[in-house]
Every structure is written in structure tokens, then in C-alpha cells.
C-alpha positions as CSV (number, residue, x, y, z in Angstrom):
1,X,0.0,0.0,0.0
2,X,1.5,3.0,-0.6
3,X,2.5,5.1,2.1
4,X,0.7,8.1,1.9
5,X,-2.3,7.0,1.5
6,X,-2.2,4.7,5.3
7,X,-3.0,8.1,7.1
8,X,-6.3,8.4,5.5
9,X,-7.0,4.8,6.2
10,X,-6.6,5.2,9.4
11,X,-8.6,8.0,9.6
12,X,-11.3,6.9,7.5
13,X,-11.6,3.6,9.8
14,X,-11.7,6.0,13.1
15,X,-12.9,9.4,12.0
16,X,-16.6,9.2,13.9
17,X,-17.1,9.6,17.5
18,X,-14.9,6.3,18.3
19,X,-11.6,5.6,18.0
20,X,-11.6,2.1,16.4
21,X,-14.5,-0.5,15.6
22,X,-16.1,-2.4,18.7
23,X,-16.8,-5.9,18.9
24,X,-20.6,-5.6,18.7
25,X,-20.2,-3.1,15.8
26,X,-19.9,-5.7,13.3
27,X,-22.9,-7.2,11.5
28,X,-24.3,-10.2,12.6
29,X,-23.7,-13.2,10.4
30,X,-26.9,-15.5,10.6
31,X,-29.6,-12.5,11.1
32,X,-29.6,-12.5,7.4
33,X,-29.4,-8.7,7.1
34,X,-25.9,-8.8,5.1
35,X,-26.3,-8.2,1.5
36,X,-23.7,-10.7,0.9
37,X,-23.6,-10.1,-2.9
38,X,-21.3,-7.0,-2.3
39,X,-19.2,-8.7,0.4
40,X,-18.2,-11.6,-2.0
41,X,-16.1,-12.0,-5.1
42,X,-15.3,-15.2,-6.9
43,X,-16.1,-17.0,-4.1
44,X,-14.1,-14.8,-1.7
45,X,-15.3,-13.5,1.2
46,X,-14.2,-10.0,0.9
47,X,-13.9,-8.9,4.5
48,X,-12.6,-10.7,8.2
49,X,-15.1,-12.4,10.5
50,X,-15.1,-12.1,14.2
51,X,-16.8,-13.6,16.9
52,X,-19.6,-14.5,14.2
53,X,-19.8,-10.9,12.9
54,X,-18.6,-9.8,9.4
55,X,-16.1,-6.8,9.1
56,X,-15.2,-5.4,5.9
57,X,-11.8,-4.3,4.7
58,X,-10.4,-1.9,6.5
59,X,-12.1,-2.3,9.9
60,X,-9.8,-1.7,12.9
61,X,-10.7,-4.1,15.8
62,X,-9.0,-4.6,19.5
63,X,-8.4,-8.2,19.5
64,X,-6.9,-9.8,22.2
65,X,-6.0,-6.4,23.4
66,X,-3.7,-5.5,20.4
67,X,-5.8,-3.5,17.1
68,X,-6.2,-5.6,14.5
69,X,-7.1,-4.5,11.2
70,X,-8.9,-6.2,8.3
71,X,-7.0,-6.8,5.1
72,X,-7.3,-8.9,1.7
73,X,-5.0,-12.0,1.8
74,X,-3.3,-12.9,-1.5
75,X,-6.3,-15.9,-1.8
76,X,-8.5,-12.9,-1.9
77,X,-10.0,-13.5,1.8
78,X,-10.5,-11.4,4.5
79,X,-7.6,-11.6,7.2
80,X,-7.0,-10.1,10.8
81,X,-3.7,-9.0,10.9
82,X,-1.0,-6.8,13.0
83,X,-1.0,-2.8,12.6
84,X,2.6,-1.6,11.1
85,X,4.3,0.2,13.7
86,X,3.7,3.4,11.6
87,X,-0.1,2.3,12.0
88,X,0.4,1.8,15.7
89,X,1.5,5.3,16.5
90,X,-1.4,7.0,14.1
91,X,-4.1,4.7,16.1
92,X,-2.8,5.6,19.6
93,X,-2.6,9.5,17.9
94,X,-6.3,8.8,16.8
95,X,-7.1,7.6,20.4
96,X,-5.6,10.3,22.6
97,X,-7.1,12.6,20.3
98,X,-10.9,11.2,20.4
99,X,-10.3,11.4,24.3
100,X,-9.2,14.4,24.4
101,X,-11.9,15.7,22.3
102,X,-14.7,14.2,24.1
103,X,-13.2,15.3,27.5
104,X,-13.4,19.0,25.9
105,X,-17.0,18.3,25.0
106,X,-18.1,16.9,28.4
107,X,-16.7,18.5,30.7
108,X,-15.5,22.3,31.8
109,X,-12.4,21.7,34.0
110,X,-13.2,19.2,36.3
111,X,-16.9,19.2,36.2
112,X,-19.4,17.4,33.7
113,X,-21.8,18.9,31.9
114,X,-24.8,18.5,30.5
115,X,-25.8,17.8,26.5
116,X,-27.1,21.1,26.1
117,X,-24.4,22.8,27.8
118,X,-22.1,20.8,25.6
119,X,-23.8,22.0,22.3
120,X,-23.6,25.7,23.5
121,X,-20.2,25.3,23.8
122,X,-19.3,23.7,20.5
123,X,-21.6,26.6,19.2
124,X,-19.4,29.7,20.6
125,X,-16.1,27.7,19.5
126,X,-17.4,27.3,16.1
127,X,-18.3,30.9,16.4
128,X,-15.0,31.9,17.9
129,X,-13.2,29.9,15.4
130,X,-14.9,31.5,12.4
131,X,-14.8,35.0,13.1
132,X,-11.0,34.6,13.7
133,X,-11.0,32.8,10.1
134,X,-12.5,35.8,9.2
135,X,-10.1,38.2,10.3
136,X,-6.9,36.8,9.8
């Protein structure tokens, strides 16, 4: 893979409010709601299974407490394997940046707040944000 592109990867697999994929976020295998037409090629499953859930390429998944992430194997199957240490230091980036941002969003200093609060607060940041866009 080339190396440029890994950084947008990872940040495609952990960009949303978590930092990697949980265990019950995969879909179910027998509930039959996986369109498995897209999912296979040639007879390939094209994506890792898990604890009888389907993951597709890609997915980043704490396995055995080490991140795993899904990748095509040269037969063209889905495969859990090892994050690069390159990969490694990105994820833990991604994590102690998701934190980080959610303690920002929930709490002022040492003491929680509320939802509302919390949307106020993203509000004048945005707002603060912009107008010095705007200036500078």
C-alpha cells in the first residue's frame, strides 16, 4: 500500500465519535441482514469475521487487546492481521485525540456537563473559530 495514502485509512476507519471498531459493531452473520452479494467476489469473502460478525476491509478491531485490522489476503480472503508500527503510533494519535476531544465536550475543567451545555459550547467555538478565520 502506498504510504501516503495509510494516514487516510486510518482516519477513514476511526474518524466518527470512536476511535476504532467495537466488537458488537460488526454485522451479525446469521440475522440474514448482510447483503452478501457485495461482500463476495469469486467465491471470496471479501472482508474478516469475528466472533460470528462480518467486518469489511479496512475495519480496525482490539483483539486480544492488540488493534487488528482487516485486510485482503493474497487468496483474496479477508484476514486479521497486526498494525505496522507506523499504523500503531497513528491509532494511539487517533485515540488520545478522540479522548481528548470528548473530555473537551463533556466537561469544563473538572466538572461534567450537560448535552445542552455541551452543544452551546461547541456553538461559541465554532463561532469563535470563524470570526478569527475571518479576520486573519
Amino acid at each position: 500500500m502506498n504510504r501516503r495514502y495509510l494516514p487516510l485509512l486510518l482516519l477513514s476507519c476511526c474518524a466518527q465519535s470512536q476511535a476504532f471498531v467495537e466488537k458488537e459493531d460488526g454485522a451479525a452473520i446469521g440475522n440474514g441482514g448482510i447483503p452478501w452479494e457485495l461482500f463476495v467476489d469469486r467465491g471470496k469473502l471479501l472482508g474478516c469475521i469475528y466472533d460470528s460478525r462480518f467486518y469489511s476491509l479496512g475495519s480496525i478491531l482490539v483483539l486480544e487487546a492488540l488493534p487488528r485490522k482487516c485486510e485482503l489476503a493474497s487468496d483474496r480472503t479477508g484476514m486479521w492481521s497486526q498494525l505496522s508500527e507506523a499504523e500503531m503510533q497513528l491509532f494511539k494519535e487517533n485515540i488520545e485525540t478522540q479522548q481528548k476531544l470528548e473530555r473537551e465536550s463533556t466537561y469544563i475543567g473538572k466538572d461534567p456537563i450537560n448535552e445542552a451545555e455541551a452543544r452551546v459550547i461547541k456553538y461559541l467555538r465554532r463561532a469563535k473559530a470563524f470570526a478569527d478565520k475571518q479576520k486573519g
